[in-house]
C-alpha positions as CSV (number, residue, x, y, z in Angstrom):
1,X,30.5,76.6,120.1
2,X,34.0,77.9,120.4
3,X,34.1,81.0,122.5
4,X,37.2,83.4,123.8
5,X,34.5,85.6,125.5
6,X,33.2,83.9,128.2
7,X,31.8,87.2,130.2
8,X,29.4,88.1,127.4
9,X,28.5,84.5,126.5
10,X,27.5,84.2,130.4
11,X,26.0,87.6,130.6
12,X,23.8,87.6,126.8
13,X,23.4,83.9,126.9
14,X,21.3,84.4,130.3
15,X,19.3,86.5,131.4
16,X,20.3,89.5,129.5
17,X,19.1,87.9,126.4
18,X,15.8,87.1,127.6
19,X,15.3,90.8,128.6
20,X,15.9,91.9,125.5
21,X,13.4,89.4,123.8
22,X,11.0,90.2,125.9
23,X,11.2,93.9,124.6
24,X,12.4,93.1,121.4
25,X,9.5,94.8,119.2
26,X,10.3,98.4,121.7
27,X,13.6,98.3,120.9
28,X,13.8,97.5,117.2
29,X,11.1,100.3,117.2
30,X,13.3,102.4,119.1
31,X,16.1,102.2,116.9
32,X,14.6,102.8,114.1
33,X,16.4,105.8,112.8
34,X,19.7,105.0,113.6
35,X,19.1,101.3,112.2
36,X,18.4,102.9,108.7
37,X,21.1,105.4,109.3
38,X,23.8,102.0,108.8
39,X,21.5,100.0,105.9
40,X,21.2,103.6,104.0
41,X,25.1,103.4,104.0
42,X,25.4,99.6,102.8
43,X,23.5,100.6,99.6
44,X,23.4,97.8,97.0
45,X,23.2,94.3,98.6
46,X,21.7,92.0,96.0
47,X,23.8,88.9,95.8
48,X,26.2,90.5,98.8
49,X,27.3,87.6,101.7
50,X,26.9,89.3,104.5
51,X,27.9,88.5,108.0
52,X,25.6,90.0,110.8
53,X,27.5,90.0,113.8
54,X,25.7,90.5,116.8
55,X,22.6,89.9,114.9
56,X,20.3,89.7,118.3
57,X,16.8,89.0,117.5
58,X,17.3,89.7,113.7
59,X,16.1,93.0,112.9
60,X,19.5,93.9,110.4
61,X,19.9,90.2,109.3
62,X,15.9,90.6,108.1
63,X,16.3,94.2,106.3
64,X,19.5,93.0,104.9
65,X,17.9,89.7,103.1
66,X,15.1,91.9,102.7
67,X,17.5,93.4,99.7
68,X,18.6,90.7,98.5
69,X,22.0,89.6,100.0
70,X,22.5,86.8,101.6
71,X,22.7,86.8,105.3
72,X,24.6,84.8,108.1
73,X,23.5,86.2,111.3
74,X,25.7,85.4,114.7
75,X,25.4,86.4,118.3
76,X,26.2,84.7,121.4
77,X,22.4,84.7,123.1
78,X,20.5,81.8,122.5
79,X,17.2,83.4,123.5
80,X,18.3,86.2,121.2
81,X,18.8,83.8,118.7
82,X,15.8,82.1,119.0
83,X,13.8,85.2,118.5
84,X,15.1,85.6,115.1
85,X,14.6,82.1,113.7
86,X,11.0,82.7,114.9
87,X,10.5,85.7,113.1
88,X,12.3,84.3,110.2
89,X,9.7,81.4,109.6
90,X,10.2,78.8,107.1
91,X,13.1,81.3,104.7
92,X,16.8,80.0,104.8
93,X,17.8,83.2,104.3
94,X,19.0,84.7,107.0
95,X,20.5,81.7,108.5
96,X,21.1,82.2,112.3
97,X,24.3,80.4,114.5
98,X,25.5,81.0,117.8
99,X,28.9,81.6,118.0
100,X,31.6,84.1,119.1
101,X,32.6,86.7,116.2
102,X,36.2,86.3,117.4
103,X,36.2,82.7,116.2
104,X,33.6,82.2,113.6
105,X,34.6,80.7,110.3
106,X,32.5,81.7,107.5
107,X,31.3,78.7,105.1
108,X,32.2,81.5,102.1
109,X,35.0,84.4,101.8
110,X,32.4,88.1,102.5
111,X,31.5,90.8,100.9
112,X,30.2,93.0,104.0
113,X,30.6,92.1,107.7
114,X,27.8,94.6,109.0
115,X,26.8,95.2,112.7
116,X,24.7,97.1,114.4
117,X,25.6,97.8,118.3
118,X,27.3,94.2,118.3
119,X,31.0,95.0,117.7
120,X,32.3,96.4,120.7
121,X,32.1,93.4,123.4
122,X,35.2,91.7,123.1
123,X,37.7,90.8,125.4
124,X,40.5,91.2,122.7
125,X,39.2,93.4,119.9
126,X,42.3,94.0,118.0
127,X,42.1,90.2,117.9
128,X,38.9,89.8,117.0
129,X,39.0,92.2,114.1
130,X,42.0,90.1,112.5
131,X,40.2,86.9,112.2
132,X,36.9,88.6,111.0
133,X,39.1,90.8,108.3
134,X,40.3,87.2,107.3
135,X,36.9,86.2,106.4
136,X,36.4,88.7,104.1
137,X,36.8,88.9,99.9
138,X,40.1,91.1,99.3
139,X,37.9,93.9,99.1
140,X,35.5,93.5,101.1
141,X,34.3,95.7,103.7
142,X,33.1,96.0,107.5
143,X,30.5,98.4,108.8
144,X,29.9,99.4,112.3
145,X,27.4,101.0,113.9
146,X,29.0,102.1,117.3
147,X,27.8,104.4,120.2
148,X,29.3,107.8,120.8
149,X,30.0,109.0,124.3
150,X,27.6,108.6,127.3
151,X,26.8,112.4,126.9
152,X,26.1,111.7,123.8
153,X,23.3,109.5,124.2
154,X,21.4,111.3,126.9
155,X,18.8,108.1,126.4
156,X,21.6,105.7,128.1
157,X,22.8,107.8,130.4
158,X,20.6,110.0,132.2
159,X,18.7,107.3,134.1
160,X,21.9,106.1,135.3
161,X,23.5,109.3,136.1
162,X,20.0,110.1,138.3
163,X,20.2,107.5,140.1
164,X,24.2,107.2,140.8
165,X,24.1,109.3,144.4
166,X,21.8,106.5,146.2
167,X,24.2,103.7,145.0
168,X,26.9,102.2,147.8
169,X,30.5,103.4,147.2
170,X,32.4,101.8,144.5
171,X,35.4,101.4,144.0
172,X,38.1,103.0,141.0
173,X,35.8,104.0,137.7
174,X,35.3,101.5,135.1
175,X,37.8,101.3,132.0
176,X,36.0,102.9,129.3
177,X,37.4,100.4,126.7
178,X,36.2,97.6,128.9
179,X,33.7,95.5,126.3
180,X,30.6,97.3,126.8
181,X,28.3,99.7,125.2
182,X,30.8,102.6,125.2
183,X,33.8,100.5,124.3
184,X,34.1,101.9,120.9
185,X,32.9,106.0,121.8
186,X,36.4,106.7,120.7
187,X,37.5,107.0,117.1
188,X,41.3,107.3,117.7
189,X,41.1,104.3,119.9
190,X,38.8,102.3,117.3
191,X,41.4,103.4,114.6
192,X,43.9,101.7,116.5
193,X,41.9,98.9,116.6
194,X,41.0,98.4,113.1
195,X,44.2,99.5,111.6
196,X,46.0,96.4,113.7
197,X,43.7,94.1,112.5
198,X,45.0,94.7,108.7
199,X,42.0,97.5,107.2
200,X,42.2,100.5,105.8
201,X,40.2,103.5,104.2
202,X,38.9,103.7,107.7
203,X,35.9,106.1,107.7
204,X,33.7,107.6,110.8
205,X,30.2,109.2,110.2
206,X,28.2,110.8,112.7
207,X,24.8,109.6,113.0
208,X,22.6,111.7,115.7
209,X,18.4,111.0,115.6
210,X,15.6,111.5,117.7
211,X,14.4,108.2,119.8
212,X,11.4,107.9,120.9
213,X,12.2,106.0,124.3
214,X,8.4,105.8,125.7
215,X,5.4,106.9,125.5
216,X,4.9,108.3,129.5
217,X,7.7,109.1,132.3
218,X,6.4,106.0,134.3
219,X,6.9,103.8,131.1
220,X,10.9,105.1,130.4
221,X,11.4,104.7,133.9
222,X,10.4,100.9,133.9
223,X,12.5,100.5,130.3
224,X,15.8,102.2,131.9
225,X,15.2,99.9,134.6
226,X,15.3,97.0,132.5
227,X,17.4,97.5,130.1
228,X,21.3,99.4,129.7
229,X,23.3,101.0,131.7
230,X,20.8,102.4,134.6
231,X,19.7,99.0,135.0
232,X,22.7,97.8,135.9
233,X,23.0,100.2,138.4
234,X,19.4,100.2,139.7
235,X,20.3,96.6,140.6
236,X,22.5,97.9,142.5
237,X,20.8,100.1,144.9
238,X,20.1,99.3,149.0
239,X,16.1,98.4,149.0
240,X,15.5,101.6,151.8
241,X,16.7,103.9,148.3
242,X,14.7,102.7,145.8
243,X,11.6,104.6,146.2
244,X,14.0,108.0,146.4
245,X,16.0,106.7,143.5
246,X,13.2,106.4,141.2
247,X,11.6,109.7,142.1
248,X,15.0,111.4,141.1
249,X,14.7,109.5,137.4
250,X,11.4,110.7,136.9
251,X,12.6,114.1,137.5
252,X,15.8,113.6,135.0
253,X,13.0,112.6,132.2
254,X,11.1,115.6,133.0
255,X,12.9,117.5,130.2
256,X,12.6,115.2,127.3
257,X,8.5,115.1,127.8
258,X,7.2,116.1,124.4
259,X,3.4,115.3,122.6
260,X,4.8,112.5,121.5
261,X,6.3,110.6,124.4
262,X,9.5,110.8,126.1
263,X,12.5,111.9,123.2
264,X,15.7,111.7,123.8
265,X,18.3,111.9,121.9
266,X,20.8,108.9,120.2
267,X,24.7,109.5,119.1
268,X,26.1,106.6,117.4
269,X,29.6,106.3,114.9
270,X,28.7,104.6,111.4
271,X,32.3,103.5,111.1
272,X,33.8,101.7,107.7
273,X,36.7,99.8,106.9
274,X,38.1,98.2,103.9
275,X,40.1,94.2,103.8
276,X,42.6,95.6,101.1
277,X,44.9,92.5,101.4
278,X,44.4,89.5,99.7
């Protein structure tokens, strides 16, 4: 596999991606409203060849064969990956590759290149975006599902945000157009982006829904600790904190409790672009 993204092939192709297996079911269960949020905007797909980039375990790749299009599905996590060709049985549609969206060469010019929270981890995006534009049909179109601002998405952010005072000093804040979940919060910035790569009719749609992030306190606290941006962080934290740390989580939650579960709320951009050029 040609990659030019060797951070996030070392960082999903580990351990990352076996975390997210692991939950898999939580997750695609999790996203449920914003997933249908970006397949409610592809509308027909019956004979469509679609690329799935950052396909993960296959959720979008499944629901998008499910209508009859035909689906490649890439990501750079083999665990990930694995996942889906298990869930996917004995079908050859989807088909599932690893390989790095910057470099992939479809077998067949597209009509859609669709992803869901997989567009906004690479290194050179502007780059990236002109050799996936150059896959597709003259035509053809590119949908995004992106996340909207950390205080946007209260779900990401407040676990991390608790638990920020017990963590060591750090050093000058993060780039916010570093890959990462955030990367593409910005629609002038993603404009940029898309626009340099050769599309146009560029179009952003705010999608906000109600997750369901667990069904107890305790439970959240052990999936933000897991998985996203407070995990990250909660790695991060001297073992004599930890106890303290966590306390402060559970009383961040405390606010979203509802008969349900914990809910919290989930911001994303569904973000389209049209290959005009031939």
């Amino acid at each position: 596999m040609e990659t030019v993204n060797a951070d996030q092939f070392a960082y999903w192709d580990g351990d990352a991606g076996h975390v997210w297996v692991r939950h898999q079911t939580r997750l695609d269960q999790l996203m449920t409203p914003l997933t249908q949020a970006l397949l409610d905007r592809v509308g027909e797909a019956s004979g469509l060849a679609i690329l799935d980039l950052g396909c993960g375990c296959g959720e979008t790749s499944l629901a998008l064969a499910e209508r009859g299009a035909h689906v490649v599905g890439v990501d750079l996590s083999s665990p990930m990956l694995a996942r889906a060709v298990d869930r996917v049985g004995e079908a050859q549609n989807p088909m599932f590759i690893q390989a790095d969206g910057a470099t992939f060469e479809a077998l067949e010019p597209l009509d859609l290149i669709f992803s869901r929270f997989g567009a906004m981890f690479f290194q050179s995006p502007a780059d990236a975006f002109t050799h996936l534009r150059q896959q597709l049909k003259p035509g053809g179109e590119l949908l995004l599902g992106c996340w909207q601002p950390p205080a946007e998405n209260p779900w990401m952010s407040v676990g991390g945000r608790a638990i920020a005072p017990f963590l060591p000093p750090s050093g000058p804040g993060n780039d916010p157009r570093a890959p990462g979940p955030f990367a593409f919060s910005d629609p002038v910035y993603v404009t940029e982006i898309l626009t340099a790569a050769g599309f146009d009719s560029i179009e952003f749609e705010s999608v906000c829904e109600t997750l369901l992030v667990a069904e107890n306190i305790d439970a959240a606290v052990d999936f933000q600790c897991e998985l996203g941006p407070a995990a990250r962080a909660f790695k991060q934290l001297p073992e004599e904190v930890v106890q303290e740390a966590l306390a402060s989580m559970k009383q961040a939650l405390g606010p979203f409790v509802t008969d349900q579960g914990i809910e919290m709320s989930g911001s994303i951009w569904s973000i389209k672009a049209v290959n005009q050029r031939g």
